[in-house]
PDB file as gemmi writes it, atoms N, CA and C in Angstrom:
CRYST1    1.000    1.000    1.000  90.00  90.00  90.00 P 1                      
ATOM      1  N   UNK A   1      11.606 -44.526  12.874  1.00  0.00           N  
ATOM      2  CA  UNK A   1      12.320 -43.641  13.749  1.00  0.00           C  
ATOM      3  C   UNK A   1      12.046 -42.187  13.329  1.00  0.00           C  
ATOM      4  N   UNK A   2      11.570 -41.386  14.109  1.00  0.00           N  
ATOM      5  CA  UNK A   2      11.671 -39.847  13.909  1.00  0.00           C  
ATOM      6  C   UNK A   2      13.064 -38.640  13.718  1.00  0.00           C  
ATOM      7  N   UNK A   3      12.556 -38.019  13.128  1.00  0.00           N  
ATOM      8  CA  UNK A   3      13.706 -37.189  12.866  1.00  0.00           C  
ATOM      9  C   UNK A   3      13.649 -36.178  14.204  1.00  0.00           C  
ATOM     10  N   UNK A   4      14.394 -35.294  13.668  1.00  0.00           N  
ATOM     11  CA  UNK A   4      14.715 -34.232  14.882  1.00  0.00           C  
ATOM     12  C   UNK A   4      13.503 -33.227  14.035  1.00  0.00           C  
ATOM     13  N   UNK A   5      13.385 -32.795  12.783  1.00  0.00           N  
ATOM     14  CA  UNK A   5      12.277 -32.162  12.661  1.00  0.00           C  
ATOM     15  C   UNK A   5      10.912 -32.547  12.505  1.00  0.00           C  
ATOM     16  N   UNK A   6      10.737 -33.697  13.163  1.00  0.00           N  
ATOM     17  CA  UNK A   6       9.333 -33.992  13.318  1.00  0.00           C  
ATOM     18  C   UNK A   6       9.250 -33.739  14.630  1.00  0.00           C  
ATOM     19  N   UNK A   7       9.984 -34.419  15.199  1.00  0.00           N  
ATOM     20  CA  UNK A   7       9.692 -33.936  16.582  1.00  0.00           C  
ATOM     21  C   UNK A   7       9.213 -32.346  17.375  1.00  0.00           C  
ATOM     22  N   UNK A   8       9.547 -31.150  16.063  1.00  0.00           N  
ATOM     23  CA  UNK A   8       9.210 -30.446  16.692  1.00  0.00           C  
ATOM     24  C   UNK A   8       7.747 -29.656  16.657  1.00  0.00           C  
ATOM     25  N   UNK A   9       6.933 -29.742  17.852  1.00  0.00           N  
ATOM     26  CA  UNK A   9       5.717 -29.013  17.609  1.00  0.00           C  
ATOM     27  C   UNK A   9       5.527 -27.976  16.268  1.00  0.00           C  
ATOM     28  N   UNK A  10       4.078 -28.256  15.165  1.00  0.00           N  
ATOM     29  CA  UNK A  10       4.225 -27.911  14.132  1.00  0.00           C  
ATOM     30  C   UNK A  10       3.561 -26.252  14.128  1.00  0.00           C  
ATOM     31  N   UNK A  11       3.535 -25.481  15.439  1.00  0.00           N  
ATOM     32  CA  UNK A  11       3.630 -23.738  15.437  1.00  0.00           C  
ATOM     33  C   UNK A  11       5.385 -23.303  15.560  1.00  0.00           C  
ATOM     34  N   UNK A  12       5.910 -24.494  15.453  1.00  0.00           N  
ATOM     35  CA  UNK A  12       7.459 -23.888  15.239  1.00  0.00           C  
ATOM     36  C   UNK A  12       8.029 -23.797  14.244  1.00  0.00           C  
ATOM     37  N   UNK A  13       7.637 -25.162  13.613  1.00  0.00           N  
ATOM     38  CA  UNK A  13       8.169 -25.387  11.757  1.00  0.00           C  
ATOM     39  C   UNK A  13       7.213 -24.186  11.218  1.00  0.00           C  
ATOM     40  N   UNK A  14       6.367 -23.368  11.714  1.00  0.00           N  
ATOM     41  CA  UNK A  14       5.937 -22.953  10.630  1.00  0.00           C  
ATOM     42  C   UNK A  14       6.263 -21.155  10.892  1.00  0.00           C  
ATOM     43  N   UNK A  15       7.396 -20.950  12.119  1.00  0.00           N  
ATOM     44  CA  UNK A  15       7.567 -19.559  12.928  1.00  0.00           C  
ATOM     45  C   UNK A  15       8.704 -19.281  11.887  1.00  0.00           C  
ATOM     46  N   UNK A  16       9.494 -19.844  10.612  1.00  0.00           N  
ATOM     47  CA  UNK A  16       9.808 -19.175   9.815  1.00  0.00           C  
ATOM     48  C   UNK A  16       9.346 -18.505   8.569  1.00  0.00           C  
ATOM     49  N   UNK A  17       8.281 -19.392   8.308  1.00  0.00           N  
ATOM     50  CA  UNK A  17       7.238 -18.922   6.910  1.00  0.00           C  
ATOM     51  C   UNK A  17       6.626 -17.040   8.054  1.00  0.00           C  
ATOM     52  N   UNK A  18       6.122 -17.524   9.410  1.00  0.00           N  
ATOM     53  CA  UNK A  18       5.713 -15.932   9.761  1.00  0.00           C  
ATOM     54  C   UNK A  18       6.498 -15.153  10.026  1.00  0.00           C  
ATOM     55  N   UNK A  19       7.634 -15.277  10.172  1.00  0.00           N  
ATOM     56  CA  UNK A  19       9.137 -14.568  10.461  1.00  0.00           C  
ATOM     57  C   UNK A  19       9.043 -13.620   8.962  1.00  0.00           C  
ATOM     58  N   UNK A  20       9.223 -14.646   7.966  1.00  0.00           N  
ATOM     59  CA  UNK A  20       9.219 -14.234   6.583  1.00  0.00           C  
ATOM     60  C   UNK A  20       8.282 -12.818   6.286  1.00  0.00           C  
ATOM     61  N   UNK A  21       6.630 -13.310   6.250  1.00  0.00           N  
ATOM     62  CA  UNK A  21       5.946 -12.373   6.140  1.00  0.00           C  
ATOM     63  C   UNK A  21       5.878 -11.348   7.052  1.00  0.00           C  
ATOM     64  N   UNK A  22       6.281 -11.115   8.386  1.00  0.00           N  
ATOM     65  CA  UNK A  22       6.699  -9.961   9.090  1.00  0.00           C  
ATOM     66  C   UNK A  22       7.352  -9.305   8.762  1.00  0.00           C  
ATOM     67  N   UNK A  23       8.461 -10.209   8.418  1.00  0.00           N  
ATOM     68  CA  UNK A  23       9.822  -8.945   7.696  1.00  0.00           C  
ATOM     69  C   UNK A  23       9.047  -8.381   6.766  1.00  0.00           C  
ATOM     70  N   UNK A  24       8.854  -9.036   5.556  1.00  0.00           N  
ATOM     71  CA  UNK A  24       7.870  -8.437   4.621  1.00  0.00           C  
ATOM     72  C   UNK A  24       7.202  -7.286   4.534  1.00  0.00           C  
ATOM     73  N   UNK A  25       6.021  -7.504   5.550  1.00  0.00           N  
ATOM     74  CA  UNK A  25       5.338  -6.586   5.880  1.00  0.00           C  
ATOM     75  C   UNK A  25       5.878  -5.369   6.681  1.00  0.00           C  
ATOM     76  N   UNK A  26       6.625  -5.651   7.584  1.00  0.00           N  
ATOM     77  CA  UNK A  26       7.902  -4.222   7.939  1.00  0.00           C  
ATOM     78  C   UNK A  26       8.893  -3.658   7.122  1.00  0.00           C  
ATOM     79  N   UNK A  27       9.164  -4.506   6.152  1.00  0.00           N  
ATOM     80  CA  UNK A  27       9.700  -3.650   4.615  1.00  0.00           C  
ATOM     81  C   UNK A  27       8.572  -2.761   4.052  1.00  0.00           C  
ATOM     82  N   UNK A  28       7.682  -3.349   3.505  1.00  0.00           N  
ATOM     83  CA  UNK A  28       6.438  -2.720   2.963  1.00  0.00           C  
ATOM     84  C   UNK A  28       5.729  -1.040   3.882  1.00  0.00           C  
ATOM     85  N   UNK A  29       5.568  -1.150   5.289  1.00  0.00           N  
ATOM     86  CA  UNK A  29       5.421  -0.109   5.971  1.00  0.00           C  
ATOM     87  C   UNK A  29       6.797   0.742   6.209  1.00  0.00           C  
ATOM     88  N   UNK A  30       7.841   0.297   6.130  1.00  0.00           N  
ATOM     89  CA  UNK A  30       9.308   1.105   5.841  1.00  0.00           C  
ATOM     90  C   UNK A  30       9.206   1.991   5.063  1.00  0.00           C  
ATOM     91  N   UNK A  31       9.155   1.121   3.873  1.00  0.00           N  
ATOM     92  CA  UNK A  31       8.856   2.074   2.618  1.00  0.00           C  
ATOM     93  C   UNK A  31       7.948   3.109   2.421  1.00  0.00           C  
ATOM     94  N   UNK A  32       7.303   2.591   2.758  1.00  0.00           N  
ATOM     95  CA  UNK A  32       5.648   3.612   2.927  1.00  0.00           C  
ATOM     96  C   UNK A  32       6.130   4.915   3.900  1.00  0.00           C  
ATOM     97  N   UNK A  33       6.270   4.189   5.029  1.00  0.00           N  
ATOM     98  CA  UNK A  33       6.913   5.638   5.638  1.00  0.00           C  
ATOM     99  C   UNK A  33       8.159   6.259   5.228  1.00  0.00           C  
ATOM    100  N   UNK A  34       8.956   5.769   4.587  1.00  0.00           N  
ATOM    101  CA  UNK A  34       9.946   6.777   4.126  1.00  0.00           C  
ATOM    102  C   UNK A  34       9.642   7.473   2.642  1.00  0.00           C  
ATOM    103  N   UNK A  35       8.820   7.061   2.279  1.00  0.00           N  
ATOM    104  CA  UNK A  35       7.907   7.565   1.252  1.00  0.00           C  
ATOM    105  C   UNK A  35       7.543   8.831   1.434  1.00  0.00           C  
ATOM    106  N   UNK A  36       6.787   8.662   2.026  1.00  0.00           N  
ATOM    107  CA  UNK A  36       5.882   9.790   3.360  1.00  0.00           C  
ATOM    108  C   UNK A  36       7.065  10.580   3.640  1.00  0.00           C  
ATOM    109  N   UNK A  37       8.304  10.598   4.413  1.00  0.00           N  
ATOM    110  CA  UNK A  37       9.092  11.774   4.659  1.00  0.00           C  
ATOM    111  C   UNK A  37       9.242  12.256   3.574  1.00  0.00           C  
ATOM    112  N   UNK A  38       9.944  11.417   2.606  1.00  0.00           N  
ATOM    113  CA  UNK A  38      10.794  12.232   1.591  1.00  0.00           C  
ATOM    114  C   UNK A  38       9.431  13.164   0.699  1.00  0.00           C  
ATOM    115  N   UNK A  39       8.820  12.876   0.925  1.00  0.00           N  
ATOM    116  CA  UNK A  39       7.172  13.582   0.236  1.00  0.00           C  
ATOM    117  C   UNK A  39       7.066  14.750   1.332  1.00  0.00           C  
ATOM    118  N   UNK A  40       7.384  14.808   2.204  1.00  0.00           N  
ATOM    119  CA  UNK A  40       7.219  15.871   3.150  1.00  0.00           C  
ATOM    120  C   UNK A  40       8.714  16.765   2.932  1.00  0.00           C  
ATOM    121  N   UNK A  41      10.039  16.334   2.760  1.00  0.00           N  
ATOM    122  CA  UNK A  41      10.388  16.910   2.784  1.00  0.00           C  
ATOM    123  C   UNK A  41      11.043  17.624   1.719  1.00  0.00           C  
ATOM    124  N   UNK A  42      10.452  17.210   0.594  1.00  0.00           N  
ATOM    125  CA  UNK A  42      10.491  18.031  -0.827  1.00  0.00           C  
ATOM    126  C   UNK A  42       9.281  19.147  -0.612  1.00  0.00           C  
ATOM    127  N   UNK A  43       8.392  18.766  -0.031  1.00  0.00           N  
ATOM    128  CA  UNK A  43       7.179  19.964  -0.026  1.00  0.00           C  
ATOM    129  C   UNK A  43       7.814  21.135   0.722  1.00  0.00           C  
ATOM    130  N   UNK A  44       8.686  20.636   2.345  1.00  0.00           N  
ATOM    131  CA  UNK A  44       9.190  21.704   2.996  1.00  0.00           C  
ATOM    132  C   UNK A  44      10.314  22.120   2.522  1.00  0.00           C  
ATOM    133  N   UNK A  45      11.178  21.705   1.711  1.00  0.00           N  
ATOM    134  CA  UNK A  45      12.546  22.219   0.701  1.00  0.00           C  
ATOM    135  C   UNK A  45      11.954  23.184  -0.131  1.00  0.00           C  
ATOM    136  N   UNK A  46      10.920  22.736  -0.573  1.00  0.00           N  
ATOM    137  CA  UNK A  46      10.175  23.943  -1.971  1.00  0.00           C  
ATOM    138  C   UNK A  46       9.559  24.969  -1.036  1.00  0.00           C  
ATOM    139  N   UNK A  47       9.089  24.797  -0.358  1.00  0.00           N  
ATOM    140  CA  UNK A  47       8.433  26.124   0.851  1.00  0.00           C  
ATOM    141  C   UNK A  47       9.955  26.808   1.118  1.00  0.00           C  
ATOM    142  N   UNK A  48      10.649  26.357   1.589  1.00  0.00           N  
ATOM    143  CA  UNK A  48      11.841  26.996   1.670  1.00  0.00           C  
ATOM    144  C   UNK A  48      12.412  27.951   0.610  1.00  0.00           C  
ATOM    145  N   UNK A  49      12.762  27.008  -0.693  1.00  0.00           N  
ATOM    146  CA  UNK A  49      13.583  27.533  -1.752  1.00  0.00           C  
ATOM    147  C   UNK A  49      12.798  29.288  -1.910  1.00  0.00           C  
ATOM    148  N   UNK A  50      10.869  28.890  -2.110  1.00  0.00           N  
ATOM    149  CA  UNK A  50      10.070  30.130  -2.847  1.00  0.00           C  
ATOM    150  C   UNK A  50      10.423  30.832  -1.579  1.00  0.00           C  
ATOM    151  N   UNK A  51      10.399  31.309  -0.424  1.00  0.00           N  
ATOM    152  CA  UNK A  51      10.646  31.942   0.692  1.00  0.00           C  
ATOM    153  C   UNK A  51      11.946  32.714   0.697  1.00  0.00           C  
ATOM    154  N   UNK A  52      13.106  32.245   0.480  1.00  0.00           N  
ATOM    155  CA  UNK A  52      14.189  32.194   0.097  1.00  0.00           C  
ATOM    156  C   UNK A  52      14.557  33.171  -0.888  1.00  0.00           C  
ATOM    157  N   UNK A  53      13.357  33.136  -1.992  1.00  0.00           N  
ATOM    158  CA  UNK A  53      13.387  34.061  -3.238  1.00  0.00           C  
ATOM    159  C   UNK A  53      12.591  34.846  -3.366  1.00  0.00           C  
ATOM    160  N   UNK A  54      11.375  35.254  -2.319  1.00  0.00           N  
ATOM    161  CA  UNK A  54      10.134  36.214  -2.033  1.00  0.00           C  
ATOM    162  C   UNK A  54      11.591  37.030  -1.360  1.00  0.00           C  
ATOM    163  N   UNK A  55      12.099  36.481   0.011  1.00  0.00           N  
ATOM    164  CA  UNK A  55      12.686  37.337   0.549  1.00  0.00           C  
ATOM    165  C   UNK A  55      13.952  37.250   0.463  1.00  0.00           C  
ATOM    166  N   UNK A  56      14.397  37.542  -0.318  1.00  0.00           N  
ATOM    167  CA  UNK A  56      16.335  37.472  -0.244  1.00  0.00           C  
ATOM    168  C   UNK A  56      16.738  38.081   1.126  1.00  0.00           C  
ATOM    169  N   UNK A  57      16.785  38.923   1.107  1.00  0.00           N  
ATOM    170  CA  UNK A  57      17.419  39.797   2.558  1.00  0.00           C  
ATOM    171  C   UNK A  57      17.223  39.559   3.512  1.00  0.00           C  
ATOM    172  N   UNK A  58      15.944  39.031   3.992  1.00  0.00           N  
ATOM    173  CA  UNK A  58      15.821  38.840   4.852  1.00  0.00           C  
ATOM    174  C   UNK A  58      16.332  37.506   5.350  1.00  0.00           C  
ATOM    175  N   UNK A  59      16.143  36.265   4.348  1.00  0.00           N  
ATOM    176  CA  UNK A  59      16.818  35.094   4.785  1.00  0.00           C  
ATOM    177  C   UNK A  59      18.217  34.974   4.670  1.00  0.00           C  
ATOM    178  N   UNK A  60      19.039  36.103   4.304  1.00  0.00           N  
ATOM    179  CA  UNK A  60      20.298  36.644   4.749  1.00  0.00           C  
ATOM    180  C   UNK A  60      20.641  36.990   6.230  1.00  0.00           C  
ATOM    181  N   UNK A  61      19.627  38.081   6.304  1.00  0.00           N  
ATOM    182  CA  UNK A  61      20.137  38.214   8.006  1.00  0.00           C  
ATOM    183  C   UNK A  61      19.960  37.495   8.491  1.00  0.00           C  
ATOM    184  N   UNK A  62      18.737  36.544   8.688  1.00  0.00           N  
ATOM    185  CA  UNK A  62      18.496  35.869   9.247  1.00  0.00           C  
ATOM    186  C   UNK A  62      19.689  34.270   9.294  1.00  0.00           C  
ATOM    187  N   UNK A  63      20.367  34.022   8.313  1.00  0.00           N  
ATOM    188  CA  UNK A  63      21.328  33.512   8.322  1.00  0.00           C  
ATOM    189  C   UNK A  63      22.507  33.885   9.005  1.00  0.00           C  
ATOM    190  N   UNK A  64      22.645  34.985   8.927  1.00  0.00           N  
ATOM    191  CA  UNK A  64      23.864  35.616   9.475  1.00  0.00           C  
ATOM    192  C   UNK A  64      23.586  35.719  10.986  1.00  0.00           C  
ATOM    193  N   UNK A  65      21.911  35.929  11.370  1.00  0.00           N  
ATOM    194  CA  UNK A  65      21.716  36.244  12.835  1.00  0.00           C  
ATOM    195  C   UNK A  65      21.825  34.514  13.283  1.00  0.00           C  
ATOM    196  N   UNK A  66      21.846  33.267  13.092  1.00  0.00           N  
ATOM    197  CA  UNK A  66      22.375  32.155  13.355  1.00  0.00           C  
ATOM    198  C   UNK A  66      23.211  31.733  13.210  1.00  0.00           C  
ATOM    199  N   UNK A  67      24.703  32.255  12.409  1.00  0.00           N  
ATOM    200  CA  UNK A  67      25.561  31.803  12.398  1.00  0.00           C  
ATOM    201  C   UNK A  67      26.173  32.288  13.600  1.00  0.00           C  
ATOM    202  N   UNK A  68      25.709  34.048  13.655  1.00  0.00           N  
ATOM    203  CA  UNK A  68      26.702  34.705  14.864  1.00  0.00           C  
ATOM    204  C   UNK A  68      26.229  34.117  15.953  1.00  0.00           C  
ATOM    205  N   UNK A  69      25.158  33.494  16.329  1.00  0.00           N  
ATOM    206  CA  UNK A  69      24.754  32.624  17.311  1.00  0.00           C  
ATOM    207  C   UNK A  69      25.711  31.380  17.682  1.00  0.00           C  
ATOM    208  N   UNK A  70      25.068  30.721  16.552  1.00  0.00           N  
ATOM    209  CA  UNK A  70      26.086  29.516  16.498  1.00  0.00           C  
ATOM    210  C   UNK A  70      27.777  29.860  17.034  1.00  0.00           C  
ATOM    211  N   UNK A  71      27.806  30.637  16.310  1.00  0.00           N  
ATOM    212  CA  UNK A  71      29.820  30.927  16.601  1.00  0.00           C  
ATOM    213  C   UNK A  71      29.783  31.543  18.110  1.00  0.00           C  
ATOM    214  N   UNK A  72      29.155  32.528  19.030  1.00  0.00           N  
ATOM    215  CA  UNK A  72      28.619  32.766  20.494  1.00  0.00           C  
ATOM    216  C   UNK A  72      28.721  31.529  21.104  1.00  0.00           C  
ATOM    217  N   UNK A  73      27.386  30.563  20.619  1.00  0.00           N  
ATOM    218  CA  UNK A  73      28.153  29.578  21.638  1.00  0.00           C  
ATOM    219  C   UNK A  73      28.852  28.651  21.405  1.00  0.00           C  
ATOM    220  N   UNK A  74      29.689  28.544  20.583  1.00  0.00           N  
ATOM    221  CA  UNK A  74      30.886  27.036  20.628  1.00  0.00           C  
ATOM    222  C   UNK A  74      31.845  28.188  20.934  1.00  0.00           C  
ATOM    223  N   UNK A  75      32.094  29.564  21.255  1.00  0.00           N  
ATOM    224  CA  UNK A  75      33.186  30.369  22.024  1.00  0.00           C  
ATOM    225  C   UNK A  75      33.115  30.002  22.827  1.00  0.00           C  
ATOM    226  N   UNK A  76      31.875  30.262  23.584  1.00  0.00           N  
ATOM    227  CA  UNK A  76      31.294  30.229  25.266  1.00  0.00           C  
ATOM    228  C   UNK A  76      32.296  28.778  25.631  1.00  0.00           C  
ATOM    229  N   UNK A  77      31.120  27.652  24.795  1.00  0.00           N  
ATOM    230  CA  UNK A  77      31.753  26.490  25.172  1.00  0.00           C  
ATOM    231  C   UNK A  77      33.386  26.367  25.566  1.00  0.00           C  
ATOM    232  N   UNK A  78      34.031  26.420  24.282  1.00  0.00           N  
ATOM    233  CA  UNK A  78      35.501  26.140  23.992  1.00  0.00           C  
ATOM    234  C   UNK A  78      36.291  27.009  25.576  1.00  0.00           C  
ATOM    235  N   UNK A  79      35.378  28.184  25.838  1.00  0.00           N  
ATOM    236  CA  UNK A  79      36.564  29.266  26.834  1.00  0.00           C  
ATOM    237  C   UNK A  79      36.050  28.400  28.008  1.00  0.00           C  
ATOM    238  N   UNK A  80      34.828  27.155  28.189  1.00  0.00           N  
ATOM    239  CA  UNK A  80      34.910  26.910  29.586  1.00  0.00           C  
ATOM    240  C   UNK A  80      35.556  25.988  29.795  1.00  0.00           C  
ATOM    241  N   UNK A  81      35.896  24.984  28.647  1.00  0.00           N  
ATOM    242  CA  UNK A  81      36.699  24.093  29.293  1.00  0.00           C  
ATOM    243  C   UNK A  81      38.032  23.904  29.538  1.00  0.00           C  
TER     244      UNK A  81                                                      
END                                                                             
């Protein structure tokens, strides 16, 4: 007498072993790409920081000219609704 897992066509018994190595392999390229950002974004944090310290003043105003932005429009917003 057959079981219930013989019966089933053997590209199915075997769609968890490739399930397995997919995940796998989409962990493996995960990593890799988040690798890759965080490598990008230590390079653009350090471009920042030396910029930051070439120009003090200027990345002052320039802070200050986006905050007063920022605060412009969540006024705007807040007075229309």
């Amino acid at each position: 007498m057959e079981t219930q897992f013989e019966k089933v066509p053997s590209n199915v018994q075997e769609m968890p072993e490739r399930a397995e190595e997919t995940l796998q392999a989409a962990r493996e390229r995960l990593n890799e790409t988040l690798a890759g950002i965080n490598e990008h974004a230590r390079t653009v944090a350090r471009y920042a920081d030396e910029t930051v310290h070439a120009n003090p003043w200027r990345s002052i105003g320039i802070g200050f000219g986006v905050g007063v932005l920022i605060g412009a429009l969540a006024t705007l917003a807040a007075t229309r609704r």
